[in-house]
N, CA, C and O of each residue as an XYZ file, in Angstrom:
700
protein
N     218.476     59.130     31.495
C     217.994     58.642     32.773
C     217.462     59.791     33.612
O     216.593     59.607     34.464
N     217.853     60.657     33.428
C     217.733     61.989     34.103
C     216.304     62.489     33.765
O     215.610     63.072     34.598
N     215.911     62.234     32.515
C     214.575     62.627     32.115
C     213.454     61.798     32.296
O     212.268     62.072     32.114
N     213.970     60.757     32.677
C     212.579     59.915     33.914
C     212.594     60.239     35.045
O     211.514     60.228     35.636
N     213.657     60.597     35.681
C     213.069     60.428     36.730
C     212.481     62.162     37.010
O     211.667     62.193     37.933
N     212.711     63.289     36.493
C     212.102     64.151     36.386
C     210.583     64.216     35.887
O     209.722     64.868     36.479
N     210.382     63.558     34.874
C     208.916     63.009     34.657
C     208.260     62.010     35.537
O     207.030     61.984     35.583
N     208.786     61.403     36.055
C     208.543     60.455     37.382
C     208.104     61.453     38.282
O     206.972     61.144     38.654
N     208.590     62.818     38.957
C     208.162     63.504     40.052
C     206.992     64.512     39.733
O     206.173     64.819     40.599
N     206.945     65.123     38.163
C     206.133     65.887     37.955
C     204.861     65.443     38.564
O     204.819     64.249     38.861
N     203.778     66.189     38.820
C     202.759     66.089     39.444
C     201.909     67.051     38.899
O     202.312     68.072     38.342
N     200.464     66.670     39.087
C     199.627     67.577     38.348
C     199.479     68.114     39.459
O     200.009     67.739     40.506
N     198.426     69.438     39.251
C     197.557     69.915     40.388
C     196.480     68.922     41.132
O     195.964     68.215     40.267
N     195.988     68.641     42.377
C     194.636     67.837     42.757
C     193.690     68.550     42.585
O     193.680     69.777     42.688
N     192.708     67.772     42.277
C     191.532     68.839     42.214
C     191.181     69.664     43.517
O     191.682     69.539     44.634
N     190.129     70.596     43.069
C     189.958     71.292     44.619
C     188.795     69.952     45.341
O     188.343     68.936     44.812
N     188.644     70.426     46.495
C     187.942     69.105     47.639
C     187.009     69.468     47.453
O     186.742     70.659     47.289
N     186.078     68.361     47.416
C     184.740     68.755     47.025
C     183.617     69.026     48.376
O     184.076     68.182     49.146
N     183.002     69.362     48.776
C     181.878     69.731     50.234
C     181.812     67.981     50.478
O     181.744     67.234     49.501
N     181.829     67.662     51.326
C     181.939     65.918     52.057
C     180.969     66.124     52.482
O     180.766     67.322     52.677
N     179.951     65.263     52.829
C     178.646     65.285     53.606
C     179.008     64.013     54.424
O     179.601     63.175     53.745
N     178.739     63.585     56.041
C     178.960     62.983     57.064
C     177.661     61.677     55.996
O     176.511     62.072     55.806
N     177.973     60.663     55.605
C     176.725     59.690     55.208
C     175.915     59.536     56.660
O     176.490     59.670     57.741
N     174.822     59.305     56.554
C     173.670     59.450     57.214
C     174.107     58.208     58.283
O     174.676     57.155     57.996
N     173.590     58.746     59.788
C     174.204     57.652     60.479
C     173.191     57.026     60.651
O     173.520     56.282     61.575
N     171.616     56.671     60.280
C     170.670     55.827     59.988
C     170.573     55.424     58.973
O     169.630     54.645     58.832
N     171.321     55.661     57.906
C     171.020     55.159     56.605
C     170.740     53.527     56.087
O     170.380     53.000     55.034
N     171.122     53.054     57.459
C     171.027     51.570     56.705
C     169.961     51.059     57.334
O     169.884     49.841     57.174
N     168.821     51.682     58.210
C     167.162     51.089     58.612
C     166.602     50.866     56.878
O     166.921     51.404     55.818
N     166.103     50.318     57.073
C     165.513     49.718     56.023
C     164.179     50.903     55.470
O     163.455     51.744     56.002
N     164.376     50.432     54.312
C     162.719     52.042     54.024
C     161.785     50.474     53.645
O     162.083     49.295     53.450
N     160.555     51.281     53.688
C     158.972     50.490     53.166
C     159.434     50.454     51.731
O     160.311     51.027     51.085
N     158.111     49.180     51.383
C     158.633     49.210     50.108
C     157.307     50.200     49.361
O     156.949     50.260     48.185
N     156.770     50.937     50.638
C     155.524     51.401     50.159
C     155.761     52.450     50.926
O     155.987     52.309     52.128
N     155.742     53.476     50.411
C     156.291     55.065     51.433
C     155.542     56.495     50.600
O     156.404     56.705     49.746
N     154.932     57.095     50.472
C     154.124     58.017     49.547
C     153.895     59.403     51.222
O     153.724     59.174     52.419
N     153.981     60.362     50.655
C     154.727     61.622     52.359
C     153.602     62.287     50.993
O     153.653     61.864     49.838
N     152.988     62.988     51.299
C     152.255     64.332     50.192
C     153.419     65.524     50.951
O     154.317     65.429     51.787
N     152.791     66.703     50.090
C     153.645     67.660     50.358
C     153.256     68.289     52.044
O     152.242     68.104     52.716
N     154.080     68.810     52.252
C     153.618     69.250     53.829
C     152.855     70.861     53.563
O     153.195     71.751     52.784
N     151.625     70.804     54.617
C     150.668     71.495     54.589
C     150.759     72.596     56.126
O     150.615     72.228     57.292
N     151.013     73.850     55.668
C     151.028     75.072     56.758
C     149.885     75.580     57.067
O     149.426     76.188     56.100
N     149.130     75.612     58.085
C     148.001     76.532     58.854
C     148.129     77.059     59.810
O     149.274     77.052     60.262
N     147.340     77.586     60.391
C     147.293     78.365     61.800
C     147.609     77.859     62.876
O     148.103     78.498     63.805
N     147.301     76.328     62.894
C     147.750     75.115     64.128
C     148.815     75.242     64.169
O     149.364     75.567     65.222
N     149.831     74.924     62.461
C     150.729     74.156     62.404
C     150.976     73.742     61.064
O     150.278     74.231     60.176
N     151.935     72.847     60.758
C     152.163     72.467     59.540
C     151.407     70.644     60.034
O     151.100     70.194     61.138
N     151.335     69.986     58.551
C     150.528     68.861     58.731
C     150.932     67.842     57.650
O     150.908     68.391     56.549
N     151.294     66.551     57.582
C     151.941     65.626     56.417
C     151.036     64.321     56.967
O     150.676     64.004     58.100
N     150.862     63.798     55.838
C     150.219     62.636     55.552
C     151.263     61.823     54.427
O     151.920     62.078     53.419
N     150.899     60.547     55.430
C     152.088     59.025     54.666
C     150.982     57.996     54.257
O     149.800     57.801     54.542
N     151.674     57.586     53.673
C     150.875     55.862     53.228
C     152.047     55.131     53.035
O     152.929     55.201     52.179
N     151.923     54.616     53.735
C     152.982     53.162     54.144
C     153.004     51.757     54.232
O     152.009     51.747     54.956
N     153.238     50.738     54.137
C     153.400     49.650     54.736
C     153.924     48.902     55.431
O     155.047     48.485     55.148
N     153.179     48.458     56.699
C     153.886     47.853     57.742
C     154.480     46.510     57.555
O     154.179     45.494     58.181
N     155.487     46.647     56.485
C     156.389     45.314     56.315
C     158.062     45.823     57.232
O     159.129     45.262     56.983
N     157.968     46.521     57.865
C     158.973     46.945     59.044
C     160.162     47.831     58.588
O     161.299     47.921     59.050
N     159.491     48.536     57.414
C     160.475     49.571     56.721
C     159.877     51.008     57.562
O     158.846     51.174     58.214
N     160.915     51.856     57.258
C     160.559     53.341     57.712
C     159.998     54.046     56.359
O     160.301     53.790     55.193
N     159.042     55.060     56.895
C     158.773     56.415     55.889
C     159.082     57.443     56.547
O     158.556     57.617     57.646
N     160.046     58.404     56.012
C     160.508     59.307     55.914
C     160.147     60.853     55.946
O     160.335     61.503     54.918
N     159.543     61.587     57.290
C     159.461     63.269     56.313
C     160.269     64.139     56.526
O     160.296     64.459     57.714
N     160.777     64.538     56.054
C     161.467     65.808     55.612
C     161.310     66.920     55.726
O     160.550     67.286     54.829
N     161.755     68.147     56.670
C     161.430     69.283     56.452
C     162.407     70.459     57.045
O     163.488     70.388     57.630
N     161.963     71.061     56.835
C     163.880     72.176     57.277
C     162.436     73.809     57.894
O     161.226     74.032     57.873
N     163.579     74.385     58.283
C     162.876     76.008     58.740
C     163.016     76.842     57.508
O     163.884     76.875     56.636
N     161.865     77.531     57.701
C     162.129     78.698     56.069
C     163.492     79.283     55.777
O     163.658     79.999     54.790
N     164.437     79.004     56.586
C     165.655     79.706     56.366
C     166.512     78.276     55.437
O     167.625     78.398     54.926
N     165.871     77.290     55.409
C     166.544     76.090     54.882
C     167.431     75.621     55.906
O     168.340     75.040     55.313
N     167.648     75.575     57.254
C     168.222     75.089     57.706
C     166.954     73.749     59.197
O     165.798     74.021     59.519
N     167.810     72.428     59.739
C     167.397     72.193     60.350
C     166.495     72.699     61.522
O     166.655     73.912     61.650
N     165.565     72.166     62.459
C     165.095     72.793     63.552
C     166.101     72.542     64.597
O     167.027     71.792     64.291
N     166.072     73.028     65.739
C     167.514     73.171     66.315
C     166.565     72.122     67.914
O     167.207     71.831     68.923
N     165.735     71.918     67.823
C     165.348     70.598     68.762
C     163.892     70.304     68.226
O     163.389     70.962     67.315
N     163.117     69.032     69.008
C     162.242     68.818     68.326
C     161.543     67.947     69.558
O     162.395     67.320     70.188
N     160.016     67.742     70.107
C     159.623     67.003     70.761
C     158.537     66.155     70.507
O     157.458     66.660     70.195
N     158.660     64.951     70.592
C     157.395     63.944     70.451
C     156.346     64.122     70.974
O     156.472     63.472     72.012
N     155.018     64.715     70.994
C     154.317     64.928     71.764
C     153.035     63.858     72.297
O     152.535     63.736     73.415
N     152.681     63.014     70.742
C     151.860     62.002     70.906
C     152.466     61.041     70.230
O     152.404     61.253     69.019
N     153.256     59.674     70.632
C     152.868     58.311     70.396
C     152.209     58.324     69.201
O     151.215     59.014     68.973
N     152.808     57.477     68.323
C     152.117     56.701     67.210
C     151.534     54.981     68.111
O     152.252     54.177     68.705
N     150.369     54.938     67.932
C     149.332     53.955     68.589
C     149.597     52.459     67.703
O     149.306     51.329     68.095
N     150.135     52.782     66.604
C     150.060     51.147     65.862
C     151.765     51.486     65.135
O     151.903     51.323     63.923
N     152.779     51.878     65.859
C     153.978     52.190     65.147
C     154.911     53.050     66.238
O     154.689     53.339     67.414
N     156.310     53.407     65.162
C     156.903     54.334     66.227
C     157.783     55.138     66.004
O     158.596     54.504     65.331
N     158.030     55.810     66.094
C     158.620     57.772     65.440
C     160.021     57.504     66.303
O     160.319     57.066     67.414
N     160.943     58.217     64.713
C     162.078     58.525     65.413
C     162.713     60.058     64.530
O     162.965     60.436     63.386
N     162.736     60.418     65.545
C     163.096     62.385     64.981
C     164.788     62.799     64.714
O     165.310     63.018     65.808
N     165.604     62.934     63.760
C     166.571     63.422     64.137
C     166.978     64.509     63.125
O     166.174     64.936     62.297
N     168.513     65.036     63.232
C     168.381     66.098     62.303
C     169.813     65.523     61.434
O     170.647     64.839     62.028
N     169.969     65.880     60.022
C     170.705     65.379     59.057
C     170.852     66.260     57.870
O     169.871     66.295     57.127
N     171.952     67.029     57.523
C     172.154     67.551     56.391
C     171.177     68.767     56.129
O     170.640     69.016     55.050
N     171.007     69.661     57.604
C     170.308     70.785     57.172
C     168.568     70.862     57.048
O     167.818     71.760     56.665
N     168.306     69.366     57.604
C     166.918     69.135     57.677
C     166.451     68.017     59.130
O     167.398     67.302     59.457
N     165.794     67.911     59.563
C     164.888     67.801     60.350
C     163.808     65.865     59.471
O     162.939     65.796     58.601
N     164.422     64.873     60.198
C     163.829     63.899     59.753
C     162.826     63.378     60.565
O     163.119     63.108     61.729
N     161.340     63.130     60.031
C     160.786     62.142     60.777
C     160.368     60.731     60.348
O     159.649     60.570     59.361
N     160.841     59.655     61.127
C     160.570     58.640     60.537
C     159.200     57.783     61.381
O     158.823     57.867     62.550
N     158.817     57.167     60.516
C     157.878     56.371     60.961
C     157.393     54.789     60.571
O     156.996     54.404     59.471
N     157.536     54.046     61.732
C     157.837     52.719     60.881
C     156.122     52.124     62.203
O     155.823     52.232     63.393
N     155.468     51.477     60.802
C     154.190     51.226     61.425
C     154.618     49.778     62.405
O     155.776     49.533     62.744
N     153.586     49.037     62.707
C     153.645     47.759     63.574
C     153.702     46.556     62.600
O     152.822     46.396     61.754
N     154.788     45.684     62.739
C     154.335     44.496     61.279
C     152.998     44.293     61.018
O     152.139     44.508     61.874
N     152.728     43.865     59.814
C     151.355     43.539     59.744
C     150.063     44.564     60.124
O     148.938     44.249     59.736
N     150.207     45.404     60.649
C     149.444     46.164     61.070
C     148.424     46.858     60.018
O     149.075     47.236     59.044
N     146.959     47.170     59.875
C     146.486     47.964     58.381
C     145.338     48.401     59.076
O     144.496     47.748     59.692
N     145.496     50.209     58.778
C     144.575     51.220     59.442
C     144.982     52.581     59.096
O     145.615     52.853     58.075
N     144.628     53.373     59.916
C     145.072     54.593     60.306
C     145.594     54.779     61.528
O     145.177     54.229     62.548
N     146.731     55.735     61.451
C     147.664     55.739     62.851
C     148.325     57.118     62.822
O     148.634     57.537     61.707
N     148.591     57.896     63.905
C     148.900     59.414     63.272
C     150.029     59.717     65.363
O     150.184     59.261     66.496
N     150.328     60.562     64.614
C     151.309     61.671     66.377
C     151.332     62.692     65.572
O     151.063     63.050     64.426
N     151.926     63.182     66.997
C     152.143     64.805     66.754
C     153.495     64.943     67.522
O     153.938     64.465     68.566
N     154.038     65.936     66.415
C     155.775     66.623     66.758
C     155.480     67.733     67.297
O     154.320     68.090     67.089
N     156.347     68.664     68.148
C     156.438     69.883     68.139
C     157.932     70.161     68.088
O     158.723     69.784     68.953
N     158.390     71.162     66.518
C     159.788     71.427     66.019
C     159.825     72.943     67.144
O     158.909     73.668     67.535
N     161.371     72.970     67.409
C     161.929     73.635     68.130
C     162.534     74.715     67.038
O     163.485     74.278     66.391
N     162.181     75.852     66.789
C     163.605     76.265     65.900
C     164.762     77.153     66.909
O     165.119     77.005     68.077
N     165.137     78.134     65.826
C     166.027     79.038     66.281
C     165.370     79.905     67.468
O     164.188     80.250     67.443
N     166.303     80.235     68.558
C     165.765     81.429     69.403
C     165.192     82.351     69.053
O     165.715     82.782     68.025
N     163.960     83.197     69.503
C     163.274     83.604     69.440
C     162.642     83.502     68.296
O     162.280     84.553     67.768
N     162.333     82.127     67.583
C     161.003     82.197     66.812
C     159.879     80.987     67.641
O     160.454     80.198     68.392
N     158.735     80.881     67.545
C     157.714     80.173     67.860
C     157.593     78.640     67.678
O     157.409     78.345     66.497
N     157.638     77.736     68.399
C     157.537     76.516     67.961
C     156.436     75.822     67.257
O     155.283     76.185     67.491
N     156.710     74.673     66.255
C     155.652     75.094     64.989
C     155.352     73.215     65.398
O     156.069     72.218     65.323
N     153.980     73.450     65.814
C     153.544     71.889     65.722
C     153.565     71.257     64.453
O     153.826     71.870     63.419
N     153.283     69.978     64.504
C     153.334     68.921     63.384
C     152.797     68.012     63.601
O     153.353     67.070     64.165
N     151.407     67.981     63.189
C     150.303     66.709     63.087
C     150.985     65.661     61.885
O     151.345     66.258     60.870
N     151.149     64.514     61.891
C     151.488     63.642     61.024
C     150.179     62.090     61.228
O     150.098     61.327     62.191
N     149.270     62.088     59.833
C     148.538     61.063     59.779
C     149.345     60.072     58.835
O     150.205     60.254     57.973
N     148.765     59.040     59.309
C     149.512     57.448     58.408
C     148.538     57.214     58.408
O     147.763     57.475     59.328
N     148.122     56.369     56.867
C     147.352     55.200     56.137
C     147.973     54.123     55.870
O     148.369     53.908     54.724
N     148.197     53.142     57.006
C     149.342     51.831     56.998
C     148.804     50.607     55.750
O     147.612     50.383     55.960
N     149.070     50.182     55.135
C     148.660     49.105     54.869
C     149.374     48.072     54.471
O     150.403     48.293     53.834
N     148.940     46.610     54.790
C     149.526     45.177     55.061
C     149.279     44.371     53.920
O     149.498     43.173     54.102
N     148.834     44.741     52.661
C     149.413     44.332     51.198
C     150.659     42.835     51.557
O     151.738     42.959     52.137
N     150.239     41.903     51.165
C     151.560     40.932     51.237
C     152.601     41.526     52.700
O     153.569     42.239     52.436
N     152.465     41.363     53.369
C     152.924     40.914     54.643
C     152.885     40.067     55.756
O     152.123     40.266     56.702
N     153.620     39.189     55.695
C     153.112     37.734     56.542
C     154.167     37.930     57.538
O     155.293     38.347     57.267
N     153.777     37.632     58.625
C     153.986     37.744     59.946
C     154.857     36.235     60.202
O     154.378     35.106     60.314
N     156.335     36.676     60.250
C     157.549     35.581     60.599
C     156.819     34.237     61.539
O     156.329     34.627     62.599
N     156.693     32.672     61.261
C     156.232     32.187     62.025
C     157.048     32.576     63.642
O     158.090     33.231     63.662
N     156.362     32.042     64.959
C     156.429     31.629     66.427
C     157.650     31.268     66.051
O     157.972     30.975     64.899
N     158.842     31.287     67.658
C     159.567     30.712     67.748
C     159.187     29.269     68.523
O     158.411     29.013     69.443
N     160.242     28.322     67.593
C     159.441     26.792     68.046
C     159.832     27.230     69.584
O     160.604     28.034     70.104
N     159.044     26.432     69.943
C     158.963     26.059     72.088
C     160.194     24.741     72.140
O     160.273     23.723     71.453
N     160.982     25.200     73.134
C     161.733     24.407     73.382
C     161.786     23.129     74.020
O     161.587     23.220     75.232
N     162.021     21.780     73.538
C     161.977     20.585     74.022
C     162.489     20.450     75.210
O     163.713     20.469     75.338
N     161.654     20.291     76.296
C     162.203     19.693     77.667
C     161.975     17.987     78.153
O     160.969     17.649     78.777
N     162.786     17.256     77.863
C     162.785     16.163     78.085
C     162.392     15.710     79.214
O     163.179     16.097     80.078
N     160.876     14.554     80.005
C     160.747     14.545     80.921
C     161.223     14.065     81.717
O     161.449     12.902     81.383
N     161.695     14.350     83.086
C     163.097     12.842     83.572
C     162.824     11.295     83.881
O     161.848     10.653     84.269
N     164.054     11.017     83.552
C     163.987      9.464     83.151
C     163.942      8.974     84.340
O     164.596      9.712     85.077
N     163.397      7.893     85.038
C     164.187      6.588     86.067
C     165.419      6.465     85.794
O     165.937      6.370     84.682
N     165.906      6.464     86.819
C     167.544      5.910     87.005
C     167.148      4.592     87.396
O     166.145      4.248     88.022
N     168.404      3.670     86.775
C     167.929      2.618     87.459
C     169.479      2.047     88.346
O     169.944      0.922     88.160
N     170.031      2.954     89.188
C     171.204      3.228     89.758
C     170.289      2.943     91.011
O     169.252      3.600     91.110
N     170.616      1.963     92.018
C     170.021      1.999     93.347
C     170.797      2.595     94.295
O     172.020      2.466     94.366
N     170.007      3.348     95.141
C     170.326      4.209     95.722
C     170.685      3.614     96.935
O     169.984      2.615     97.100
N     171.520      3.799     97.916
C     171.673      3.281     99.286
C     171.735      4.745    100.216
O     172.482      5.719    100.308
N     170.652      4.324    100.743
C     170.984      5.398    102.153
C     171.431      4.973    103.790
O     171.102      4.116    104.610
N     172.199      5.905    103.726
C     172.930      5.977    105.106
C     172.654      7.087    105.843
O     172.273      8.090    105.240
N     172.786      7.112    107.194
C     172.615      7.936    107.898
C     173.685      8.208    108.944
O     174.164      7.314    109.641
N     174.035      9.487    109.018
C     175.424      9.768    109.720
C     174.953     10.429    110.572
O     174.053     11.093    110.058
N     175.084     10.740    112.100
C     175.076     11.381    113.141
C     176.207     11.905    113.839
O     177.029     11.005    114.011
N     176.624     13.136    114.368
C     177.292     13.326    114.925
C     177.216     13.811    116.753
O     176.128     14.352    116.947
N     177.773     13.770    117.609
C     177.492     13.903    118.784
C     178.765     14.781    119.251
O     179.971     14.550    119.155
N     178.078     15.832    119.773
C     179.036     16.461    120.114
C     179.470     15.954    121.720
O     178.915     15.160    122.481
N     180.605     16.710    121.854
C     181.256     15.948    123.324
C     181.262     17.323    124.196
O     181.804     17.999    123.322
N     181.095     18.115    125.112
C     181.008     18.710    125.856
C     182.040     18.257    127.254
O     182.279     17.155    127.748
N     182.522     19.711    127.624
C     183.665     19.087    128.679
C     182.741     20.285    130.097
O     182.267     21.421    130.071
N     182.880     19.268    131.092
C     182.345     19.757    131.836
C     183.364     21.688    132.131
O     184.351     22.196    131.599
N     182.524     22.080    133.078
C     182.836     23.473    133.468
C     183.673     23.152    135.097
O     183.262     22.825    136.210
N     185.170     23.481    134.447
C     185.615     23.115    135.868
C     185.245     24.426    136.859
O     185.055     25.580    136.473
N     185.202     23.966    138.135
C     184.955     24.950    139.152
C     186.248     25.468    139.680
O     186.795     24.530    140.259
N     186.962     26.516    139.738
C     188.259     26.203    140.882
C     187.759     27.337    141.908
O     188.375     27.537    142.955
């Protein structure tokens, strides 16, 4: 009996803990089912990414970190997407931009970021063009208009009365 329950307590080692990553606290927006980012392009302006997407109300995704591999440490919207709408945040050491066009929407549609990095380096614009397109996307019918019933006749006869009241006033004695 003695030798169960000693084998009963033995215990192995646990493994060592593995690096945990926080799961993405947007992860559950929906992606396009049409999302294509080319590689991102550096010039003298700025860096520059082009999407092709579809506006069936999914997001496309870009991605990009500072040459050191780490996130930009702020980031500002500078232009409005005109047929859609940008949302910037930072996740796992990178710098996300998302972009989810207008339902139905099929064109070209583009903004511009400006990434913040580390102190004392230069802030690095970011032109981003979209080629949206509406491939099989049908636009949810109208919500029905709500039935207002027009009012009925009562056929309850009405009696009117009229109540008056009179006030009584007491004279002002003199003394």
């Amino acid at each position: 009996m003695t030798g169960i329950l000693i084998t009963g307590c033995a215990q192995k080692p646990l493994p060592a803990p593995a690096v945990a990553i926080a799961p993405n606290p947007f992860g559950y927006l929906k992606q396009s089912a049409v999302c294509t980012v080319s590689p991102l392009v550096s010039g003298p302006t700025g860096r520059s990414a082009k999407i092709s997407v579809r506006s069936d109300d999914g997001l496309c995704t870009v991605a990009l970190s500072q040459p050191d591999g780490t996130a930009y440490a702020s980031f500002l919207l500078q232009t409005v997407p005109a047929h859609g709408k940008a949302f910037i945040y930072n996740y796992n050491n990178q710098t996300l931009v998302n972009y989810t066009a207008t339902t139905a929407y099929a064109g070209p549609d583009s903004f511009s970021v400006t990434l913040i990095p580390t102190a004392g380096h230069a802030r690095v614009p970011l032109q981003v063009a979209a080629l949206v397109d509406a491939t099989g996307v049908v636009l949810p019918p109208p919500p029905p208009v709500p039935y207002v019933a027009a009012p009925s006749k009562s056929t309850h006869k009405s009696s009117k009365s009229t109540h008056s009241t009179r006030s009584k006033h007491k004279k002002a004695s003199s003394s």
